[in-house]
Residue frames as a rotation matrix with the C-alpha (Angstrom) as fourth column:
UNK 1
0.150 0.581 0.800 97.78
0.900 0.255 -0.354 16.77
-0.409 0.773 -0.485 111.49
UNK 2
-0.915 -0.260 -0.307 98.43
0.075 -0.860 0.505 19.50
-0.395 0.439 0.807 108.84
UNK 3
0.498 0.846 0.190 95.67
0.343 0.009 -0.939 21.15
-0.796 0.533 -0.286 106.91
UNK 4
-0.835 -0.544 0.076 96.03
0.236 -0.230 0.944 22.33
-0.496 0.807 0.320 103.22
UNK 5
-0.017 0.843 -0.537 93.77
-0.195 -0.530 -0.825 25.01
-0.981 0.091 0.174 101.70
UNK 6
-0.566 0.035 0.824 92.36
0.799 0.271 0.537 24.16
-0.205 0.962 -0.182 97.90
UNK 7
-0.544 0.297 -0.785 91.83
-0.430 -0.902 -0.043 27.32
-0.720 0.314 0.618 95.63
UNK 8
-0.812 0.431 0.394 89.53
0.573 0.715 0.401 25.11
-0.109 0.551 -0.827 93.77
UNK 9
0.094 0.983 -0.158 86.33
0.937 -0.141 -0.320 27.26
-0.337 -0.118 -0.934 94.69
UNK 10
0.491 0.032 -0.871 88.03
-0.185 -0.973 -0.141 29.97
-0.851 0.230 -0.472 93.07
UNK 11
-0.634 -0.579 0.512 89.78
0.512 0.182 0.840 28.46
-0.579 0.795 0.181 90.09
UNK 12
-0.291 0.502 0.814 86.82
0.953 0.075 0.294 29.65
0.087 0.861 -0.500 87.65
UNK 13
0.657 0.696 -0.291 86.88
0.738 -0.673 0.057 33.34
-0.156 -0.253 -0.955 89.20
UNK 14
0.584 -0.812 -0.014 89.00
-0.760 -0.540 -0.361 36.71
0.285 0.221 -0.933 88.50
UNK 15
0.469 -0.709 -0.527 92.42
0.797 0.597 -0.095 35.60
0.381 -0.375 0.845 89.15
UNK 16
-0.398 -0.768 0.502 92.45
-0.088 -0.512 -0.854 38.80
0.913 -0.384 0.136 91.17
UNK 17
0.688 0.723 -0.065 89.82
-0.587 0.607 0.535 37.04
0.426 -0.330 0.842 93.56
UNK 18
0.851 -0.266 -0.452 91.92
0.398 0.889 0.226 34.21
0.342 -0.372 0.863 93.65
UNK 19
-0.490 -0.858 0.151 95.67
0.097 -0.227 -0.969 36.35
0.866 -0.460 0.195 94.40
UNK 20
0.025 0.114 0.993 93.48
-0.717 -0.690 0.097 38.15
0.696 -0.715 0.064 97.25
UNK 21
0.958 0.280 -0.054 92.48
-0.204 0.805 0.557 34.32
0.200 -0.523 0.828 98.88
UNK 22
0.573 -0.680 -0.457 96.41
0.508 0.733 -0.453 33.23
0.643 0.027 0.765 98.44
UNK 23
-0.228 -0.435 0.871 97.64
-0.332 -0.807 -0.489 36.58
0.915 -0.401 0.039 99.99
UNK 24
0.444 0.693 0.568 94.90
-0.814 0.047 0.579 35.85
0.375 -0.719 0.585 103.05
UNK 25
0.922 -0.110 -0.370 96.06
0.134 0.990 0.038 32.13
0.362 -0.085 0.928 103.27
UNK 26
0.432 -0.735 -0.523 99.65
0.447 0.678 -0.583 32.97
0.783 0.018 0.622 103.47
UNK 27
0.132 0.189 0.973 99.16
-0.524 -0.820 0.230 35.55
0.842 -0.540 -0.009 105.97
UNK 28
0.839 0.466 0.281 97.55
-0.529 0.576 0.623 33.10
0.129 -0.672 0.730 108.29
UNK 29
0.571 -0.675 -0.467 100.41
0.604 0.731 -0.318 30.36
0.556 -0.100 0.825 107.43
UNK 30
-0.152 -0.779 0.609 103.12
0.078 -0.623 -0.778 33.37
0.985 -0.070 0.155 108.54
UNK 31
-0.187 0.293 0.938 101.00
-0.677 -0.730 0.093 34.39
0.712 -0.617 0.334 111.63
UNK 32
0.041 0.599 0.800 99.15
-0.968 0.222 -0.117 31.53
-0.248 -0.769 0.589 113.10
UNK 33
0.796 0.056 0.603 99.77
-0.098 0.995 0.037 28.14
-0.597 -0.088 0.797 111.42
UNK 34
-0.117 -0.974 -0.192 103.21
-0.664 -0.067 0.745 27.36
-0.739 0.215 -0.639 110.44
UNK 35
-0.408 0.364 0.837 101.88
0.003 0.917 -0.398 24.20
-0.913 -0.160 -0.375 108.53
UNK 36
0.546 0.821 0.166 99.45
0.139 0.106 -0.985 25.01
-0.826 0.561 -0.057 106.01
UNK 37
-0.578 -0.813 0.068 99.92
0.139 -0.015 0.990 24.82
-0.804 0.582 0.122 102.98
UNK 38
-0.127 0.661 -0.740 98.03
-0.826 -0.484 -0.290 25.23
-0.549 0.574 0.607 99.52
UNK 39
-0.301 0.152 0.941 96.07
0.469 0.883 0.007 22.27
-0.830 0.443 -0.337 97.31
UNK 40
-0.313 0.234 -0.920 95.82
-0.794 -0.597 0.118 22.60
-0.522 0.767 0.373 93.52
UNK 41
0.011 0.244 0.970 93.55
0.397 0.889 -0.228 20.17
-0.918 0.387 -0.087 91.91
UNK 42
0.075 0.041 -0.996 94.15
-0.533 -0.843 -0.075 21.02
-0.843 0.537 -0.042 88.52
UNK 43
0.272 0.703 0.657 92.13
0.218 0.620 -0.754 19.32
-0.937 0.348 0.016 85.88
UNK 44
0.483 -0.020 0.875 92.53
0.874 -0.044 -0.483 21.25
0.048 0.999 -0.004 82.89
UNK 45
-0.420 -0.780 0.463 95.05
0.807 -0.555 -0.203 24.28
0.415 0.288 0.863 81.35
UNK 46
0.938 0.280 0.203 94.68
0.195 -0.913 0.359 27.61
0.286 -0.297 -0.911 83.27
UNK 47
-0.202 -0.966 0.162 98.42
0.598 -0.252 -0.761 28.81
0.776 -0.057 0.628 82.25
UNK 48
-0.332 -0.291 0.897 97.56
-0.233 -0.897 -0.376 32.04
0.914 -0.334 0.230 84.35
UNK 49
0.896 0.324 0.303 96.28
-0.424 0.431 0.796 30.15
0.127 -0.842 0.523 87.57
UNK 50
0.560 -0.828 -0.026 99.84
0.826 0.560 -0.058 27.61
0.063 0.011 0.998 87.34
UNK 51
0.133 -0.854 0.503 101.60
0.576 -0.347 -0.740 31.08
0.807 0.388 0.446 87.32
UNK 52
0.050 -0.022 0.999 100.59
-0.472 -0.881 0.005 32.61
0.880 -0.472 -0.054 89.72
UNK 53
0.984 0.164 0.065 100.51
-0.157 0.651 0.743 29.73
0.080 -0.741 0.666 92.18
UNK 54
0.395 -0.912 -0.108 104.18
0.801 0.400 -0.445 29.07
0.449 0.089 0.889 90.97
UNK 55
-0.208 -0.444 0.872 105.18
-0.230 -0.844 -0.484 33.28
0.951 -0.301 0.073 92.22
UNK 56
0.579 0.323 0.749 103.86
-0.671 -0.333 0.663 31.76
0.463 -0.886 0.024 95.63
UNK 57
0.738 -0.190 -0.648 105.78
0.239 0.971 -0.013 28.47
0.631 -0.145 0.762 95.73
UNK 58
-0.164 -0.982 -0.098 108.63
0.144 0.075 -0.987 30.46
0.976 -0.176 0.129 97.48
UNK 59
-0.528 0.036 0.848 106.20
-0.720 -0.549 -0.425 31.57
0.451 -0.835 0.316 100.47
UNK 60
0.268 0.813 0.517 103.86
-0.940 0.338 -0.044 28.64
-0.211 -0.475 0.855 101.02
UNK 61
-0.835 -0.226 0.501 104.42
0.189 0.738 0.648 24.61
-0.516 0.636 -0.574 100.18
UNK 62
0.141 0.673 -0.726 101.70
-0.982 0.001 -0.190 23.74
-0.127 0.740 0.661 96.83
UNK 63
-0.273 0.519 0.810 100.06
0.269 0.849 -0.454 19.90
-0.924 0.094 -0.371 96.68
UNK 64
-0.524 0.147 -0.839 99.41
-0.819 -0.356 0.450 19.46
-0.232 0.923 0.307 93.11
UNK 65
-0.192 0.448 0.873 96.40
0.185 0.890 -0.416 16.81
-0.964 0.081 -0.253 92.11
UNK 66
-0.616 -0.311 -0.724 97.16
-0.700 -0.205 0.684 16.22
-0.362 0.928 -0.091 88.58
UNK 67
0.380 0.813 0.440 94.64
-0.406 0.574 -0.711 14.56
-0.831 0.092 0.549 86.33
UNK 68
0.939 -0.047 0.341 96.60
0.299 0.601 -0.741 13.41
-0.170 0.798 0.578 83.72
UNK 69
0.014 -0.989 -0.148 101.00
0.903 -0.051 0.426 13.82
-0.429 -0.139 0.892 82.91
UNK 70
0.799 0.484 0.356 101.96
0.574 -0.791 -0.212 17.52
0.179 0.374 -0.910 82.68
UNK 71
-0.302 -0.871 -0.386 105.16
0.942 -0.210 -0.264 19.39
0.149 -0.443 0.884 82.94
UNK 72
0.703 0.665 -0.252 104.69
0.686 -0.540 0.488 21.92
0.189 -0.516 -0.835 85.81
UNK 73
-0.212 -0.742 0.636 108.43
-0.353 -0.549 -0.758 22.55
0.911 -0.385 -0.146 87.04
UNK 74
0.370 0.207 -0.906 108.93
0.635 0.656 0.409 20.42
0.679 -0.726 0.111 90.09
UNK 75
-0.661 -0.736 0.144 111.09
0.523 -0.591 -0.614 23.23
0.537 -0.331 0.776 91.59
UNK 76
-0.565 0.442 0.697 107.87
-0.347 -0.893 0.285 25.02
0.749 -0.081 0.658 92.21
UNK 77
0.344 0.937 0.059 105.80
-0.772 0.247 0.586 22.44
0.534 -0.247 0.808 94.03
UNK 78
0.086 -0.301 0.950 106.14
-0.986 0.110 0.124 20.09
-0.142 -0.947 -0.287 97.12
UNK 79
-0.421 0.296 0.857 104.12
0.187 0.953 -0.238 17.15
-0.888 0.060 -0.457 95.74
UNK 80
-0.405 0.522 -0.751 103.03
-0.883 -0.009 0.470 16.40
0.239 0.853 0.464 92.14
UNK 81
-0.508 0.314 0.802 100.15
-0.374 0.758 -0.534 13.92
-0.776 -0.572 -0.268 92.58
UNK 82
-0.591 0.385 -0.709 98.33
-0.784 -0.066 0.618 11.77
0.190 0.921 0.341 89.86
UNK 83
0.468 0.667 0.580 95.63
-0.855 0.507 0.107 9.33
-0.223 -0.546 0.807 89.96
UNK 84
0.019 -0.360 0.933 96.99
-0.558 0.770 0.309 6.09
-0.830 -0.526 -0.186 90.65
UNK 85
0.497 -0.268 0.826 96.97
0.531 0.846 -0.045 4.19
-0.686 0.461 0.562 87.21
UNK 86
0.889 -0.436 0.138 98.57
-0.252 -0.719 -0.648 7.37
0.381 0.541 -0.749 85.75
UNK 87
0.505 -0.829 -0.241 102.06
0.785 0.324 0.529 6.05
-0.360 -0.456 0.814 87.84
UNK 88
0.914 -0.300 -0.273 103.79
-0.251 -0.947 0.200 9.32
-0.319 -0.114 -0.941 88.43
UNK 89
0.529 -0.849 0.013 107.64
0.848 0.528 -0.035 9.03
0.023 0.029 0.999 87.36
UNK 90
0.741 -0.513 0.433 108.65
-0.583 -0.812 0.036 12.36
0.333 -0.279 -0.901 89.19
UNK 91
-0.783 -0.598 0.171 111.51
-0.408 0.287 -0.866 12.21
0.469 -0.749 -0.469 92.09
UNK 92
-0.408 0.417 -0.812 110.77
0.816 0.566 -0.119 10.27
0.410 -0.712 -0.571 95.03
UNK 93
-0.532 0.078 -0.843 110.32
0.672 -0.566 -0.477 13.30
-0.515 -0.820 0.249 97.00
UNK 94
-0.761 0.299 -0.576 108.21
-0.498 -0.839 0.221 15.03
-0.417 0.455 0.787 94.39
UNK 95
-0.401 0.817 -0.415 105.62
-0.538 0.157 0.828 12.64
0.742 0.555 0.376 93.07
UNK 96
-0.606 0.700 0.379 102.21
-0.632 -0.134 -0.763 11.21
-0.483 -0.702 0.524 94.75
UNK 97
-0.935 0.346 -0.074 99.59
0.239 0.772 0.589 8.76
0.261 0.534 -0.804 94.09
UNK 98
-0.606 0.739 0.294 95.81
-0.765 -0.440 -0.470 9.83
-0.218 -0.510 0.832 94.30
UNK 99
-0.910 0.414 0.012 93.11
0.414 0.910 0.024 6.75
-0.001 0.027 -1.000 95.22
UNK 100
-0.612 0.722 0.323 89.85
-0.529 -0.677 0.511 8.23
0.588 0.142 0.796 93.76
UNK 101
-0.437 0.324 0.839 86.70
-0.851 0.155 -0.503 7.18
-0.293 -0.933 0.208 96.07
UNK 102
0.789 0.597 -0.144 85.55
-0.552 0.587 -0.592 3.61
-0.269 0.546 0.793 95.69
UNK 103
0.161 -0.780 -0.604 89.68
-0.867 0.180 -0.464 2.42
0.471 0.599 -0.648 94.68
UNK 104
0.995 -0.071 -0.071 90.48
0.098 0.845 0.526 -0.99
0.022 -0.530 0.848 95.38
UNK 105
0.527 -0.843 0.105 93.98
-0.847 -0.510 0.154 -1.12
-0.076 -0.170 -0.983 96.12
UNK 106
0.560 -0.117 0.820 94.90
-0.248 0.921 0.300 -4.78
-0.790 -0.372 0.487 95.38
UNK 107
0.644 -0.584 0.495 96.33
0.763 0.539 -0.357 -4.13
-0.059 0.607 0.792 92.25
UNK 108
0.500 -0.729 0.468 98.44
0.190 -0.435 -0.880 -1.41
0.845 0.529 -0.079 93.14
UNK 109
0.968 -0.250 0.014 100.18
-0.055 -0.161 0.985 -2.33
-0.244 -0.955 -0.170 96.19
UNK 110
-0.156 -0.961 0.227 103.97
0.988 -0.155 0.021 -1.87
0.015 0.227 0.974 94.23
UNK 111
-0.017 -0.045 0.999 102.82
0.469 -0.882 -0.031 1.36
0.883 0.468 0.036 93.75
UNK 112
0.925 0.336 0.177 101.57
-0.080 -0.284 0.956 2.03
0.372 -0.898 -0.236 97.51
UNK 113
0.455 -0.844 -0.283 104.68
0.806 0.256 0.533 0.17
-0.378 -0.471 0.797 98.84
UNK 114
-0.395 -0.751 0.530 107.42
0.907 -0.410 0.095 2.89
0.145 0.518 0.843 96.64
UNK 115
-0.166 0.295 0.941 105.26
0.499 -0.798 0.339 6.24
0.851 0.525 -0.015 96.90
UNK 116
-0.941 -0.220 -0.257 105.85
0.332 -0.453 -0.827 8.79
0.065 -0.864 0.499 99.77
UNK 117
-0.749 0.651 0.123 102.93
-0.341 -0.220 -0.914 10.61
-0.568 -0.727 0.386 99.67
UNK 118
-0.963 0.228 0.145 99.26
0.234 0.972 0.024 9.35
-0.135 0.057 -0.989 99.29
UNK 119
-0.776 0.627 0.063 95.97
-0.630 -0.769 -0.108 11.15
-0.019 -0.123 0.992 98.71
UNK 120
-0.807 0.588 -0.056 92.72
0.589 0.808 -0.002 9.21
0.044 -0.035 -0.998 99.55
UNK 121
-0.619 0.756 0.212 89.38
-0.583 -0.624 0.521 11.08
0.526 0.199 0.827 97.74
UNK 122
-0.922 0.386 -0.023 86.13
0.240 0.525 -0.817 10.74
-0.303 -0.759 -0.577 99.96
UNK 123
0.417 0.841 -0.343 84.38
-0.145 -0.311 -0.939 12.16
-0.897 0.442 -0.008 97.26
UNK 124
0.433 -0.279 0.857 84.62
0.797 0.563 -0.220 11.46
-0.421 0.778 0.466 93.67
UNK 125
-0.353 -0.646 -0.677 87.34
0.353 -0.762 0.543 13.45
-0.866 -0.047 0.497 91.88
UNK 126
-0.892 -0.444 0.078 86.48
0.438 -0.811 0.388 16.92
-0.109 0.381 0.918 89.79
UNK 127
-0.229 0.676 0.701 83.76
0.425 -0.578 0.697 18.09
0.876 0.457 -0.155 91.46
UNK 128
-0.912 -0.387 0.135 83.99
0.102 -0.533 -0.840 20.67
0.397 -0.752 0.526 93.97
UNK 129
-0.452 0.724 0.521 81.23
-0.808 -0.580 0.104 20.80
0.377 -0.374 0.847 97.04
UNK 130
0.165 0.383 -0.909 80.53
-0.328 0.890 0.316 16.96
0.930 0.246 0.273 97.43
UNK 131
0.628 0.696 0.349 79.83
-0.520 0.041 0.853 15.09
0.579 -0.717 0.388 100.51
UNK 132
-0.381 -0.756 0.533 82.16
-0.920 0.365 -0.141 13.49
-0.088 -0.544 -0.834 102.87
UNK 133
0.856 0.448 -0.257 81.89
-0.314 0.846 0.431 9.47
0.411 -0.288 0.865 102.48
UNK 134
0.551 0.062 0.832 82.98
-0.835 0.038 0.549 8.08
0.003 -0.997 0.072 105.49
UNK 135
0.973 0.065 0.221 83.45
-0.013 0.973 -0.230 4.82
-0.230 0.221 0.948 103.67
UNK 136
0.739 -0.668 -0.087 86.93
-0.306 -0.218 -0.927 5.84
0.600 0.712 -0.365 102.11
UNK 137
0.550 -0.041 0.834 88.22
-0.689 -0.587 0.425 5.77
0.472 -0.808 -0.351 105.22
UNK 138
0.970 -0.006 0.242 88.84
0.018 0.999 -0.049 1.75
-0.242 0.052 0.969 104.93
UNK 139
0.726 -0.684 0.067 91.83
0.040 -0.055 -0.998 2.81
0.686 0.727 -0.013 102.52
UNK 140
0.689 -0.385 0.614 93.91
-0.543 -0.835 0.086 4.18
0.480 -0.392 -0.785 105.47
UNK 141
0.447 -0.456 0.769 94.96
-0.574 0.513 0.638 1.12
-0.686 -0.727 -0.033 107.69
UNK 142
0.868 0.060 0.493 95.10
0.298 0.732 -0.612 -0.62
-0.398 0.678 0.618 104.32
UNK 143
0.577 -0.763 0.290 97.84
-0.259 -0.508 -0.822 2.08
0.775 0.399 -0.490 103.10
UNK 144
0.338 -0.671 0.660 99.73
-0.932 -0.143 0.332 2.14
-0.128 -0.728 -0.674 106.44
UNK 145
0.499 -0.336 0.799 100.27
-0.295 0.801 0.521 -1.83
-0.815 -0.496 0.301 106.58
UNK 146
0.682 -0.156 0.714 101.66
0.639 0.602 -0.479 -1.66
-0.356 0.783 0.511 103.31
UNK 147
-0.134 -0.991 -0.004 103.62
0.614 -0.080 -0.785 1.22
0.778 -0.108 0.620 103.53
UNK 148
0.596 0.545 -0.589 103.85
0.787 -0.250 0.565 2.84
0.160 -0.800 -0.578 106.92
UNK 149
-0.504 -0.629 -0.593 106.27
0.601 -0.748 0.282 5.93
-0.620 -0.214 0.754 105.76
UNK 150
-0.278 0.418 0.865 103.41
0.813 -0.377 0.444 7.05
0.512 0.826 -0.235 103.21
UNK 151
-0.940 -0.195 0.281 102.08
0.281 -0.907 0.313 10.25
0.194 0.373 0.907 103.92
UNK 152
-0.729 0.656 0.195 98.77
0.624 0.520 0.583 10.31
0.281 0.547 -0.788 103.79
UNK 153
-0.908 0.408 -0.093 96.24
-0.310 -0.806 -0.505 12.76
-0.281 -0.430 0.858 102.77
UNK 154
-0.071 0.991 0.114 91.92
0.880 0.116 -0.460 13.18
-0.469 0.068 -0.881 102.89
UNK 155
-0.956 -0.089 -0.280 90.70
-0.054 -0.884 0.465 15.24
-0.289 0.460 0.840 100.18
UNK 156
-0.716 0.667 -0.208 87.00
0.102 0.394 0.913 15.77
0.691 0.633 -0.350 99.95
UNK 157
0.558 0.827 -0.064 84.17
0.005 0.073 0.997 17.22
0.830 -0.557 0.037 102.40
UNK 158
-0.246 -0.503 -0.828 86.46
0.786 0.396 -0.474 17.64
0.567 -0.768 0.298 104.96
UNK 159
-0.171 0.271 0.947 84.96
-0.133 -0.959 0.251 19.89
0.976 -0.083 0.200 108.08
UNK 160
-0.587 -0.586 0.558 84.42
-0.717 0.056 -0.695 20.26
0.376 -0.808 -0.453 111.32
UNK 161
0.611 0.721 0.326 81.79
-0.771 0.635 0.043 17.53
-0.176 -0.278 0.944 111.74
UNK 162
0.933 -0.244 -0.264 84.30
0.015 0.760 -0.649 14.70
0.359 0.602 0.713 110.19
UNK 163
0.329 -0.924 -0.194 87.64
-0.616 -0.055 -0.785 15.62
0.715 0.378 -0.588 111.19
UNK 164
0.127 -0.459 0.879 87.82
-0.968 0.137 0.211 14.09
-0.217 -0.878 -0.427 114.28
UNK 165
0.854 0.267 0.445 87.35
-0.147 0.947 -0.286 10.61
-0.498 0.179 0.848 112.60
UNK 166
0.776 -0.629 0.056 90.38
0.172 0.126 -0.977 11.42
0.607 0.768 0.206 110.19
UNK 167
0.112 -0.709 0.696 92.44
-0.959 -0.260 -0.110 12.57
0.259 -0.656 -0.709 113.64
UNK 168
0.360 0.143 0.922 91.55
-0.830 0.500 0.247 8.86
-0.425 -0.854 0.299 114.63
UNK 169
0.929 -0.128 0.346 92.43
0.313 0.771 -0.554 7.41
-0.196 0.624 0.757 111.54
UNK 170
0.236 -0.971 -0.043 95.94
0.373 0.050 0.927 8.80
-0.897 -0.235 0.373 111.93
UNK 171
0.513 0.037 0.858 95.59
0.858 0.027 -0.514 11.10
-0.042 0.999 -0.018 108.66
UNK 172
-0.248 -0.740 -0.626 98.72
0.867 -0.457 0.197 13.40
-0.432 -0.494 0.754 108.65
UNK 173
-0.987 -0.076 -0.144 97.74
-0.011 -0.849 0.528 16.12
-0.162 0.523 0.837 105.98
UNK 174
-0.100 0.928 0.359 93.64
0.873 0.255 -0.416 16.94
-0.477 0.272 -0.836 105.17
UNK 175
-0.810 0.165 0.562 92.24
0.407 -0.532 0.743 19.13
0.422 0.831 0.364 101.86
UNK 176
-0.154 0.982 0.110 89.78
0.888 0.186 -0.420 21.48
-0.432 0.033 -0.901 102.75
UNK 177
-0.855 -0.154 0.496 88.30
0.508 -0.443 0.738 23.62
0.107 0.883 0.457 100.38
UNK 178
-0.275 0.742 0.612 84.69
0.358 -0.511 0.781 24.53
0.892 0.434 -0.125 100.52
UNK 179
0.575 0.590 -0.566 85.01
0.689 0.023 0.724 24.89
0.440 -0.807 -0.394 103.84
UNK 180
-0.540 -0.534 -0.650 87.83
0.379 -0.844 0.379 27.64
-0.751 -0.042 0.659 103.89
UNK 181
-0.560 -0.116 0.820 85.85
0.726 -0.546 0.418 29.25
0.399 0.830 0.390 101.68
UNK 182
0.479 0.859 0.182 82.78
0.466 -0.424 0.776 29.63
0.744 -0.287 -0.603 103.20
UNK 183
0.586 -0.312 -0.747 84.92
0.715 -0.234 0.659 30.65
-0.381 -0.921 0.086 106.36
UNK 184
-0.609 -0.552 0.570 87.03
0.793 -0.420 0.440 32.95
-0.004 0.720 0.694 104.26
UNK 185
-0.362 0.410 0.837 84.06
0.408 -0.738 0.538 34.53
0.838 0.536 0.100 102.59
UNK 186
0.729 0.636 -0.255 82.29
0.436 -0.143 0.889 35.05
0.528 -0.758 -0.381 106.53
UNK 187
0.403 -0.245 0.882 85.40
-0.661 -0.745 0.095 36.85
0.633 -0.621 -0.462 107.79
UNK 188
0.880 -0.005 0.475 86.36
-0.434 0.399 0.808 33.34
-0.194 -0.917 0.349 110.07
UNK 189
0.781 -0.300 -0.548 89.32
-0.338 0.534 -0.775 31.62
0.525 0.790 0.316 108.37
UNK 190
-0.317 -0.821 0.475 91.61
-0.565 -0.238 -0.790 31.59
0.762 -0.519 -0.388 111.16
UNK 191
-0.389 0.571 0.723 89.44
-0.905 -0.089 -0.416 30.69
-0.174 -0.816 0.551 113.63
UNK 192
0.854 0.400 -0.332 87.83
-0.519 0.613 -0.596 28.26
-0.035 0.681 0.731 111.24
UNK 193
0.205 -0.844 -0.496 91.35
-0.265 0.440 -0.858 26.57
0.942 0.307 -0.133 110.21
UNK 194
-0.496 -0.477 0.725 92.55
-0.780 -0.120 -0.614 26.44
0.380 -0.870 -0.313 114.34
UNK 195
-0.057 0.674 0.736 89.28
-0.933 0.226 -0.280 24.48
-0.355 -0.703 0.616 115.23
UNK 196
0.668 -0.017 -0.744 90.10
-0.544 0.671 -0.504 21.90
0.508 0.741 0.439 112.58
UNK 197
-0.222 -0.918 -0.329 93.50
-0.042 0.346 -0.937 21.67
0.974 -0.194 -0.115 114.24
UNK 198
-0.623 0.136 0.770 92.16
-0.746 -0.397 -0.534 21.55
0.234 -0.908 0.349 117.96
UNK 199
0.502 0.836 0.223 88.63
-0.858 0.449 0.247 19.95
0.106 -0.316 0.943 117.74
């Protein structure tokens, strides 16, 4: 399982705030988790956030959860993801399909079947801090038997109470955000990020 840190809890602060978190993040990736990587959920224009994430694209991978079609520069970014009736028309190897919580998936199993990676929300998408639901979880076996090279990531409330359920559900990549912060802001992030990958 990989983990992937979202600078969401810091999108709406300095953007020297946010360099200091990406600096901290890729440290860690360099030192102690070869893996990680960075999530951008990125709702609305913040040219100077999209730059500066792009000056990092050469040290870290970047997950992009797009809310609507946007030209980013694919060069910069691992995965461009959109929500599922938005049908991405990146490369194969660049575009993503996000199933907000609650998605039935019956009318877009051409889309499941043809898209590498996969993002299942366990909380409803664009609002940061929301609860793990447990329920989403349904989506997973449902993705795999339809396409079993998909990716597949858990964005949403992910921590160390929950993860072990998403280790069992065979989820390869998980988003967590408020919970690298709070571990961040307390000085644990390392430590914090390992026990994710352990517990």
């Amino acid at each position: 399982m990989q983990i992937s840190i979202s600078v969401e809890p810091y999108l709406g602060l300095d953007i020297s705030i946010l360099t200091q978190y990406l600096d901290k993040i890729v440290r860690l990736k360099e030192s102690q988790v070869p893996d990680l990587s960075v999530h951008f959920d990125y709702f609305r224009t913040n040219e100077a956030v999209l730059q500066l994430l792009k000056s990092y694209a050469d040290k870290i991978d970047i997950y992009v959860h797009l809310m609507e079609p946007m030209a980013l520069g694919e060069q910069h970014f691992k995965v461009v993801s959109m929500d599922i009736a938005q049908k991405p028309a990146f490369g194969d190897e660049r575009q993503g399909v996000v199933l907000d919580l609650g998605c039935d998936v019956t009318g877009y199993k051409a889309t499941i079947k043809s898209t590498k990676y996969i993002t299942i929300m366990t909380v409803k998408c664009g609002k940061s801090g929301q609860n793990f639901n447990e329920s989403a979880l349904v989506l997973v076996p449902q993705i795999r038997a339809l396409n079993p090279q998909a990716v597949i990531t858990v964005d949403g409330g992910v921590n160390e109470t929950n993860i072990s359920l998403l280790k069992k559900a065979g989820v390869d990549i998980v988003v967590v955000g408020n919970y690298a912060r709070k571990a961040y802001e307390t000085g644990t992030l390392a430590i914090s990020i390992n026990r994710l990958l352990r517990d």
